[in-house]
C-alpha positions in Angstrom: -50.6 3.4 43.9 -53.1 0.5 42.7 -53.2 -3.0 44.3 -53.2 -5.7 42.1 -57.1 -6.4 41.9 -57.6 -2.4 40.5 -54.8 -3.2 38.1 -56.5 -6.6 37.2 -59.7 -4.9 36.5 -58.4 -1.5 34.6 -56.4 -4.3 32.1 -60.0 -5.5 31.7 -61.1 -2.5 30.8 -58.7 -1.1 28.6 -57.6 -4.1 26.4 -59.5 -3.4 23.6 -58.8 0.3 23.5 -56.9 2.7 21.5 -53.8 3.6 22.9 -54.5 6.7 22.7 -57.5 6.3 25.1 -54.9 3.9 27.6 -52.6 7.3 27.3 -55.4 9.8 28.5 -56.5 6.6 31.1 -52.7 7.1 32.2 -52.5 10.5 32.2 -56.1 11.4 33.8 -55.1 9.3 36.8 -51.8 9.7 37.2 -50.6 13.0 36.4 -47.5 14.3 37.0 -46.4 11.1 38.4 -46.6 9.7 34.9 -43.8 9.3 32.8 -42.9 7.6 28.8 -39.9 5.4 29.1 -38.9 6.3 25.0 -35.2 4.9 23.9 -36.5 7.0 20.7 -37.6 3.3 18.5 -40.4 4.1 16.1 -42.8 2.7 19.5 -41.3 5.3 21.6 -41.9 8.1 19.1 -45.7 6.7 18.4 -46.4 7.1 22.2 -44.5 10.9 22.5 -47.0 11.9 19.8 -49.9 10.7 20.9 -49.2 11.9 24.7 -48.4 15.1 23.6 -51.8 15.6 21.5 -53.2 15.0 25.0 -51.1 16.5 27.4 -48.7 19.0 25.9 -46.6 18.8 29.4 -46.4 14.6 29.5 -43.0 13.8 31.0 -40.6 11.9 29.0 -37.2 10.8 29.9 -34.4 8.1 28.9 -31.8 6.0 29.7 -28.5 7.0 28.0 -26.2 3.9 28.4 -23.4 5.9 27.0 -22.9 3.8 23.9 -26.0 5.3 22.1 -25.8 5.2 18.3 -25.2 8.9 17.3 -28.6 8.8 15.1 -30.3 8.5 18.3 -29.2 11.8 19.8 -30.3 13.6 16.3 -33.5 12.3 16.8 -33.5 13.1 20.6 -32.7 16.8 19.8 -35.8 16.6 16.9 -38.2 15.2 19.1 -37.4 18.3 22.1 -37.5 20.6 19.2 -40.9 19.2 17.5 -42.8 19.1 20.9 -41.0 21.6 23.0 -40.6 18.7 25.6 -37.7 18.3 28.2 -36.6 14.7 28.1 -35.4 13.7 31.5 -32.2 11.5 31.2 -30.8 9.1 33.7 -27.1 7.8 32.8 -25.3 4.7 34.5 -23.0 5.3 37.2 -19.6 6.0 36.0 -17.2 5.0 38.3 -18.9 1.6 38.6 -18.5 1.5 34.6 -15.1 2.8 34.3 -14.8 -0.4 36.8 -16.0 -2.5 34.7 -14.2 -1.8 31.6 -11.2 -1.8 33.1 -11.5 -5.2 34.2 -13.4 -6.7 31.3 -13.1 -4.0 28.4 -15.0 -1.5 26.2 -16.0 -4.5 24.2 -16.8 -7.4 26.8 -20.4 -8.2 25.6 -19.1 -10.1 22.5 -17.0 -12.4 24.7 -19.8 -14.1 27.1 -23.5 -13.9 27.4 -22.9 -13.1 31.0 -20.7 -10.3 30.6 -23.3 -9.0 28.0 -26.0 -9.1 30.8 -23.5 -7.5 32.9 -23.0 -4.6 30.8 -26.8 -4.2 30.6 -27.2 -4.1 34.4 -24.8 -1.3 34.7 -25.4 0.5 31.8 -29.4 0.0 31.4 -31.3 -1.6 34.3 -29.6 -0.2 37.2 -30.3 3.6 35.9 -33.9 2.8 34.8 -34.3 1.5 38.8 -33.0 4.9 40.1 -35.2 6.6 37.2 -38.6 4.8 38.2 -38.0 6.2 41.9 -39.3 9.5 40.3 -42.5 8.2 39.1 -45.5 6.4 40.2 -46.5 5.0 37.0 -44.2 4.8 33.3 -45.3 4.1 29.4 -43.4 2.0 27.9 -43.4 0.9 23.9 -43.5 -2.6 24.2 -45.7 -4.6 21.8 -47.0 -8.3 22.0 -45.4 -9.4 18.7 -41.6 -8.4 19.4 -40.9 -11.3 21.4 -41.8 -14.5 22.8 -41.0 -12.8 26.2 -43.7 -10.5 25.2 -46.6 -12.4 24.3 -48.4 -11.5 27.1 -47.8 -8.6 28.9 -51.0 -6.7 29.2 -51.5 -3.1 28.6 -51.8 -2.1 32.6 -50.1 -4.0 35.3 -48.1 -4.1 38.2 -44.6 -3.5 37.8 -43.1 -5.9 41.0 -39.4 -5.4 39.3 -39.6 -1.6 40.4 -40.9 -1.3 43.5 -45.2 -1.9 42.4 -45.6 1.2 40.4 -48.0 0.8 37.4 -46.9 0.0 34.0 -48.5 1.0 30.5 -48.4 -0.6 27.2 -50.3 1.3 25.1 -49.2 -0.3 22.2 -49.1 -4.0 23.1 -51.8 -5.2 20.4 -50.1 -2.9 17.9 -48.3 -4.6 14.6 -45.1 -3.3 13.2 -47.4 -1.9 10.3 -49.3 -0.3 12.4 -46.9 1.6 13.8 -45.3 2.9 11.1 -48.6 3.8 9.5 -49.2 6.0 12.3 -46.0 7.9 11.8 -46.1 7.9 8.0 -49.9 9.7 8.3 -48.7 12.3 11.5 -45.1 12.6 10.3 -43.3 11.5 13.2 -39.9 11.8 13.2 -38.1 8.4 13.9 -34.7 7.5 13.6 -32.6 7.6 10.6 -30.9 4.3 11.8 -34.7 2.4 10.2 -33.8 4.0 6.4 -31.0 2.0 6.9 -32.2 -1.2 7.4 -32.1 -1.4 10.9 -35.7 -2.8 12.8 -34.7 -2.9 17.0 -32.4 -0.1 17.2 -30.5 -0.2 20.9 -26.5 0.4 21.7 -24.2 1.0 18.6 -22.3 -2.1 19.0 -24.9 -4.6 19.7 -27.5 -3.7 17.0 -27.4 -4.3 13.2 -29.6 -3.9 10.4 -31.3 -7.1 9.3 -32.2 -8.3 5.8 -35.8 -8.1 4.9 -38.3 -10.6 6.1 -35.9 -11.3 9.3 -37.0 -10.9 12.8 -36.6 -7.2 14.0 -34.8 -8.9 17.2 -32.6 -10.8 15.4 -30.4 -7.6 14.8 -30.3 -7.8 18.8 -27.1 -9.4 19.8 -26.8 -11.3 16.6 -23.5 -13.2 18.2 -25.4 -14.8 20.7 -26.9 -18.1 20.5 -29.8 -19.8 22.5 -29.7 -16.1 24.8 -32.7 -14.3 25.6 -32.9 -10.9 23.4 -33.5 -8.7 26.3 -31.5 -6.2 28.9 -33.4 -7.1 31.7 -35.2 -3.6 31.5 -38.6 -5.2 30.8 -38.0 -8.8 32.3 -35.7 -9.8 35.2 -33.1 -12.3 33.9 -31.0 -14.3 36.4 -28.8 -16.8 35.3 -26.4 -17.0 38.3 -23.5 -16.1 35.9 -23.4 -12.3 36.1 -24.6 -11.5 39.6 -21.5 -12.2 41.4 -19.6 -9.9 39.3 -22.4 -7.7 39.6 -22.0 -7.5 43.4 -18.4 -7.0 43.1 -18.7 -4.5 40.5 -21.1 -2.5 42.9 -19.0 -2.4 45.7 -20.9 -0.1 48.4 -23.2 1.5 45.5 -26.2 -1.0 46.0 -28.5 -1.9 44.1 -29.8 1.2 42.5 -26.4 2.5 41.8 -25.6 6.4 42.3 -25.3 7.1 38.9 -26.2 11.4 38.5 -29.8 12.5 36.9 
């Protein structure tokens, strides 16, 4: 573990370098305890590469919410096949989902921002929570540019929504372009969804491709109005409208859930 000051300095220190030098920082001090965090975006197949040019063993895993577009599981079975890599995935809990779809429905994210968050909780956050219990440290694709939310994260720090482990962003001074110049010049293999016009690629029904020149969140959620484009994996949202029904959703599962690895 690293206290705050180490973290403070090591963000110093790496800033202005390569992500491929903040990956072998990563993976020289933490090990085995490290892990990439990839929902298989272009950012999540940028980092795979370069980890695995360092460390042919770096862990992966992933969050299936269980309304992944079917593009994405193409591209999960390339990337195991490319790189020989086990990807470790972590699912929501399904009783507490079939729960919540029978009250609400499949659909209940395009009725109320709320019940969006909701469905995120369940079906994102709460599994990433039990994931992060494996690890002492995760690497995660998130870039400065995406989002006003994400203006400032820094490329090390601690992660106080998941218990102080550490937190990577390789990638956080990286453009769009220069991410998909990387995978053009390694030949990555990203998901087919992008040929398709698609720029933040997440559950089926709440992403669409965007016309050109648009912001890549804005095919996030494009229903929504005045809402934060985010699940709550990377930021904690509380807006006192979902928690209740969160709690009652829950039932005796706690926080974490008991959803199966």
């Amino acid at each position: 573990m690293m206290d705050e000051l180490e973290a403070g300095e090591a963000a110093i220190e790496l800033d202005d370098k390569e992500p491929q030098d903040v990956l072998a920082w990563a993976i020289e001090r933490f090990g085995r305890e490290l892990a990439i965090c990839s929902s298989f975006q272009a950012e999540g197949c940028v980092l795979i590469d370069m980890a695995h040019r360092i460390d042919p063993n770096v862990r992966v895993f992933t969050i299936d919410t269980g309304r992944t577009p079917q593009e994405t599981y193409d591209l999960i079975d390339t990337i195991r096949t490319r790189y020989g890599i086990r990807v470790e995935t972590f699912m929501p809990d399904t009783e507490v989902v079939q729960k919540m779809v029978t009250r609400h429905g499949n659909n209940l994210f395009y009725q109320d921002v709320n019940l969006r968050l909701l469905c995120c909780q369940l079906r994102k956050v709460l599994p990433l929570r039990r994931a992060l219990m494996n690890y002492s440290a995760w690497v995660t694709g998130l870039r400065r540019d995406q989002w006003a939310t994400r203006s400032n994260i820094r490329k090390i720090e601690i992660d106080h929504d998941h218990g102080g482990i550490v937190k990577f962003a390789p990638l956080a001074d990286w453009t769009e372009d220069e991410v998909w110049d990387y995978i053009r010049a390694n030949d990555v293999p990203y998901n087919a969804l992008y040929d398709k016009g698609y720029k933040s690629i997440g559950c089926a029904p709440c992403t669409r491709a965007v016309g050109e020149g648009q912001d890549p969140r804005s095919g996030r959620w494009w229903w929504e109005t005045g809402a934060p484009k985010e699940c709550g994996m990377h930021c904690a949202i509380e807006t006192g409208g979902f928690e209740h029904e969160l709690a009652a959703l829950l039932g005796g599962h706690g926080a974490n859930g008991n959803g199966k690895h």
